[in-house]
N, C-alpha and C positions, 0 to 999 in steps of 0.2 A: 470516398474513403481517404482519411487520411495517409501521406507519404511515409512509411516506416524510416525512422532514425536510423543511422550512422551506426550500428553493430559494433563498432571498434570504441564508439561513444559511450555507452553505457554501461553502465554499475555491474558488478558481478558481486557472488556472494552473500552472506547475511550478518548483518548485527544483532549482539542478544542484549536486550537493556537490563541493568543489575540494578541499578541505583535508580532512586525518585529524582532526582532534578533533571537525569534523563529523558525520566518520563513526562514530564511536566512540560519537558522541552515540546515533544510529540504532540501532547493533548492539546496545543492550541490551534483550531481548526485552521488556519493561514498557512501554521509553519507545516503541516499536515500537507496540506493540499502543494504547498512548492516543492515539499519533498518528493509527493509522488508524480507533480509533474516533470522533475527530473530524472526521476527513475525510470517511467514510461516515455517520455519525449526525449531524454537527453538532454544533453549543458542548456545554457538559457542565461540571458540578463535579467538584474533585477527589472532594469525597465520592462523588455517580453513579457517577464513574468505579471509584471505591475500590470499592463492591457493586460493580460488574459482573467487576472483575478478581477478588475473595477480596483485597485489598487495605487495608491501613489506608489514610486518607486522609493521613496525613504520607506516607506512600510517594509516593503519588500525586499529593499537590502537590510533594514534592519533583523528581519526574520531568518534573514538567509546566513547573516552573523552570529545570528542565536543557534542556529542549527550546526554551523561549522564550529561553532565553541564547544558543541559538544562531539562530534566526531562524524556525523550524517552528511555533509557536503565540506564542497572545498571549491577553494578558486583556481580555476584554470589558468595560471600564468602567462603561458605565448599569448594566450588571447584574450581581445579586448582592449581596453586604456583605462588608465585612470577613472575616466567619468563612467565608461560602460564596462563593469566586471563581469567575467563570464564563471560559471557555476556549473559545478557539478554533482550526482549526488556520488555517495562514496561505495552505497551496497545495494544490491536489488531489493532485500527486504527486511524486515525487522522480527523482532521477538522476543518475547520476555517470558518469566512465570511468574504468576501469583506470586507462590510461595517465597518468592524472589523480595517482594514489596510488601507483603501484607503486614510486615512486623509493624511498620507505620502508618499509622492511620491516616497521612495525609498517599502515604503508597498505593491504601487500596481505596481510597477516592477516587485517585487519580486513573488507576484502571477502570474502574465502575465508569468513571467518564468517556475515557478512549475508548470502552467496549461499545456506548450507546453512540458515540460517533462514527464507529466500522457497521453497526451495524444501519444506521443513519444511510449510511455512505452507499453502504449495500441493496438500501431498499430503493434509491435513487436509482443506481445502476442498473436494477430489476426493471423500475419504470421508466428507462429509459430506453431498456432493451424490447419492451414491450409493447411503446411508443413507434420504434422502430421496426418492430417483427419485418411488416409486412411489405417494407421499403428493400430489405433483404433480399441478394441475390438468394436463388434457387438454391445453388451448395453451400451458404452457410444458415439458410433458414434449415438444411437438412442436417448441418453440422452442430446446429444448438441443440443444448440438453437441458432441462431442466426435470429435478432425478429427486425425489425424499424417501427415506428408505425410515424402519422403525427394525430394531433390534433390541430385543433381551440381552442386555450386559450391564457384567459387572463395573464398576468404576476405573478395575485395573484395568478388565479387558476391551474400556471406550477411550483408554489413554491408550492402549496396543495399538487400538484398531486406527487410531488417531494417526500416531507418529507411521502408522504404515501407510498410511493414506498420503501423509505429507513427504514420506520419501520416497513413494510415485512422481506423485509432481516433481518434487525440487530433481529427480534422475532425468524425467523429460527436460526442465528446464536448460540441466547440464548439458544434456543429450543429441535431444530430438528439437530443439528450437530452429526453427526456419528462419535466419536474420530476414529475410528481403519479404517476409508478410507481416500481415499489422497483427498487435497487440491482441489477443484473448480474456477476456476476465473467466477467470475458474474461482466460485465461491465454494469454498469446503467448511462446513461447518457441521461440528460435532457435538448437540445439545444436549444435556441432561432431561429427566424427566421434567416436565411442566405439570403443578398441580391438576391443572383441568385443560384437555388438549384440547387446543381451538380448533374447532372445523369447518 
């Protein structure tokens, strides 16, 4: 298992995206994927970063410039040189509303795309957790959940149910985070009806 990061290194906080070139910043899967390895691993060069993706590092510091222009990372100053810049990201995690973007049609492309990349992202994660079950020590093959629940609600009352669901988490996060153990993924997801429920 991986060695948990430096506690003192990582991102606090959330950003909420308003504008489309924000978002556009987000949807492309490289600058995605640096961003979240900064948030869950900590600072990083673009070179690191460049191995970890199959990546040249002009890619990667290109990306990582794109990201900082918009307000998502920044560079670490004391550390590094010239040739190796060292990065950080700036918030734990992101978020936005529809109703934020959709007046532009290129705003809710742009969502419609990032949504089929979280969820991309998600079903990878599943299969790799999956992959993995049985390699699992004993307390965390007993500490995984996986939970689908079906509920009769209104529209108002699955946006209720929603933001209360997420300010569990984000209280634990504040809270109850353990620095000196590794990362968890917790998938919360609150879906609408589907025409015909797959079984």
């Amino acid at each position: 298992m991986a060695v948990p990061p430096d506690p003192a290194r990582l991102p606090t906080g959330a950003v909420r995206v308003t504008d489309v070139d924000a978002l556009r910043v987000l949807a492309h899967p490289l600058r995605s994927s640096l961003l979240g390895a900064l948030r869950v691993d900590g600072p990083s060069t673009a070179s690191r970063l460049a191995e970890r993706f199959g990546e040249s590092s002009g890619s990667t510091s290109y990306h990582l410039r794109q990201l900082a222009r918009h307000g998502f990372v920044a560079e670490l100053p004391d550390e590094g040189n010239a040739r190796d810049r060292w990065w950080q990201a700036l918030h734990r995690r992101t978020s936005w509303d529809t109703a934020d973007l959709a007046g532009d049609p290129a705003g809710r492309e742009l969502v419609e795309e990032v949504l089929h990349r979280q969820l991309s992202q998600q079903r990878r994660r599943l299969d790799a957790h999956a992959s993995q079950f049985e390699s699992l020590d004993t307390e965390w093959r007993d500490a995984t959940s996986l939970s689908d629940w079906s509920l009769r609600l209104s529209p108002a009352a699955a946006r209720q149910l929603a933001d209360e669901l997420n300010d569990v988490v984000r209280r634990w996060q504040e809270t109850r985070e353990e620095p000196d153990q590794p990362a968890v993924t917790l998938l919360l997801d609150l879906l609408p009806p589907v025409r015909e429920h797959p079984l």
